[in-house]
C-alpha positions in Angstrom: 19.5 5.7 4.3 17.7 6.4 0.8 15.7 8.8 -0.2 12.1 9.6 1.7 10.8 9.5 -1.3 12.2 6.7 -2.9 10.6 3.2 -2.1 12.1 0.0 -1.1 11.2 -1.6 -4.2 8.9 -0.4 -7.4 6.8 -3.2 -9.1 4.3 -3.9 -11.8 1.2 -4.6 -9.5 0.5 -5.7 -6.1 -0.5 -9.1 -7.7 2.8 -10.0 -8.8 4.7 -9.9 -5.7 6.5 -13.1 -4.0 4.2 -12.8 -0.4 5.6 -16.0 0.4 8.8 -14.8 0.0 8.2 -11.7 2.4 6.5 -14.1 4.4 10.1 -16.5 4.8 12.4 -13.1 5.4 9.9 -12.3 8.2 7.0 -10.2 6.6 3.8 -11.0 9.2 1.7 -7.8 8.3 0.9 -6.0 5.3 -0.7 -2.8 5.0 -2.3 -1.7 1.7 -3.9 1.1 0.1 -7.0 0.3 -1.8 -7.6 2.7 -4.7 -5.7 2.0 -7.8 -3.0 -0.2 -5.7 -5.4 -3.3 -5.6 -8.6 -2.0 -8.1 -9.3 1.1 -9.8 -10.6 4.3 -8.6 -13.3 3.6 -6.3 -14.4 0.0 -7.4 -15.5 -2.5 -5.2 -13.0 -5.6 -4.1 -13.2 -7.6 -7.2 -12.2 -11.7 -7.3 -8.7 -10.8 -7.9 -8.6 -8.8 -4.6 -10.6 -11.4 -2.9 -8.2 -14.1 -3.7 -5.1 -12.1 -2.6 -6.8 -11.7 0.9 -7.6 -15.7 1.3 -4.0 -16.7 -0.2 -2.5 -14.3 2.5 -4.4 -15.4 5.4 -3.2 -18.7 4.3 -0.1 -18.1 4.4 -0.3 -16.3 7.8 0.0 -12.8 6.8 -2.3 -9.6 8.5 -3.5 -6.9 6.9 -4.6 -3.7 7.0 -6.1 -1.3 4.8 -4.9 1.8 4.9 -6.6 4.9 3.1 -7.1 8.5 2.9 -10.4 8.1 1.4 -13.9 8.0 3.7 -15.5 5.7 5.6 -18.6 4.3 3.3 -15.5 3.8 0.0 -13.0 2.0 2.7 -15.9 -0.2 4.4 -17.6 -1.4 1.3 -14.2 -3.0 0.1 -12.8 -4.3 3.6 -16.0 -5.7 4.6 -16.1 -8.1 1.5 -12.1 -8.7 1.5 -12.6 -9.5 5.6 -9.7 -7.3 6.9 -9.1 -4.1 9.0 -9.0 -0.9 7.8 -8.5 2.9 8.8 -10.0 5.4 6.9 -9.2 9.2 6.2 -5.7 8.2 7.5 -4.0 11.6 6.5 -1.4 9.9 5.1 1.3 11.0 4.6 1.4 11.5 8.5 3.2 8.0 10.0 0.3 7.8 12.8 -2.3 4.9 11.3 0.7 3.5 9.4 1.7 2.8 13.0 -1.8 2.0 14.6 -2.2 -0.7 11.9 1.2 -2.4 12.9 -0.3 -2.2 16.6 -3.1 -3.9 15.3 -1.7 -6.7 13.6 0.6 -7.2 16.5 3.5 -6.2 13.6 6.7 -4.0 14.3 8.9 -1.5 11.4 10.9 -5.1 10.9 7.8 -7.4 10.1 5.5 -4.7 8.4 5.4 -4.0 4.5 3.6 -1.1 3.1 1.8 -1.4 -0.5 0.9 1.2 -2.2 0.7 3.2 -5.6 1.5 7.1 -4.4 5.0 8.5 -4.1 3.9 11.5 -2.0 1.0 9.9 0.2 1.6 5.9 0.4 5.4 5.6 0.3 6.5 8.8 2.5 4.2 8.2 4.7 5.6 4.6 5.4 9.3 6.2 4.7 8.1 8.3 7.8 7.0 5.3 9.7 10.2 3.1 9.3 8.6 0.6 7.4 9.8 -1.1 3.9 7.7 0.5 1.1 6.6 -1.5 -2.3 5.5 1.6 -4.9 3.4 -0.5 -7.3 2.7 0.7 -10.7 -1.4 2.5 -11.0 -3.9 -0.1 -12.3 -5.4 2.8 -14.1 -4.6 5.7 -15.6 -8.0 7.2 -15.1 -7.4 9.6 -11.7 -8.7 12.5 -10.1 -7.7 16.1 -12.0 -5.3 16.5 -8.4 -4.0 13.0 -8.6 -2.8 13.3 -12.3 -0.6 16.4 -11.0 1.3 14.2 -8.5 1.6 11.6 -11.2 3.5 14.4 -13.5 6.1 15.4 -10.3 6.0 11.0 -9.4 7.5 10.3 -13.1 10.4 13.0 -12.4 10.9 11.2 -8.8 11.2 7.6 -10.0 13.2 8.7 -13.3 16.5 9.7 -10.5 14.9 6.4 -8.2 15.7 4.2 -11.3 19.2 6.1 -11.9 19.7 5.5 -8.2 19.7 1.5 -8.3 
């Protein structure tokens, strides 16, 4: 088993990944964080986001959004994007990781996390069972507590990368 804090795979942006590959090796739900994972900081869903969300319905994917932040920040973005979300989910705790897959009717084998935290997003779907994508921050503009994860993150994925 690798490491808890290690993801399943680290890529560029959640905009470059191969969904309808996932989607062909058995992927039927997705669960996302929002902030800096799909737009900066606090921004609304932009057309980018949007686009994601209609391509994956397409393709027969469910999602949820999963996020530590309140309700107005989470509800403003899922309401234009038109999926599910849970807010103030405490990740790192498993719990919502696992009320989303009972949502979308997923299980730990047909679930994929996406996310841009080591210690929040990726442990907490370590913790879960389900296969983590860390994706790189869209911007490097964070929270003074955020930027002090990022510091102990770079010494985390510098042994992930001598790992593979």
């Amino acid at each position: 088993m690798r490491h808890i804090l290690y993801p399943d795979e680290y890529l560029p942006s959640a905009y470059q990944i191969d969904y309808d590959k996932l989607y062909q090796k058995g992927c039927r739900g997705l669960i996302f964080d929002i902030d800096n994972t799909l737009v900066p900081h606090g921004e609304p869903a932009d057309r980018r986001a949007l686009d994601l969300f209609l391509d994956l319905k397409e393709l027969g994917l469910d999602c949820v959004l999963l996020s530590n932040n309140k309700e107005p920040r989470v509800k403003m973005f899922a309401d234009k994007a038109g999926v599910r979300y849970i807010f103030k989910a405490k990740k790192p705790s498993p719990k919502n990781y696992r009320q989303a897959m009972q949502w979308m009717g997923t299980d730990c084998g047909s679930t994929i996390f996406i996310g841009d935290q080591i210690f929040t997003d990726i442990v907490g779907a370590k913790l879960a069972g389900i296969h983590a994508i860390l994706v790189e921050p869209i911007n490097p503009k964070e929270e003074i507590q955020i930027v002090l994860k990022r510091y102990i993150e770079k010494i985390v994925l510098f042994f992930y990368r001598r790992s593979l």
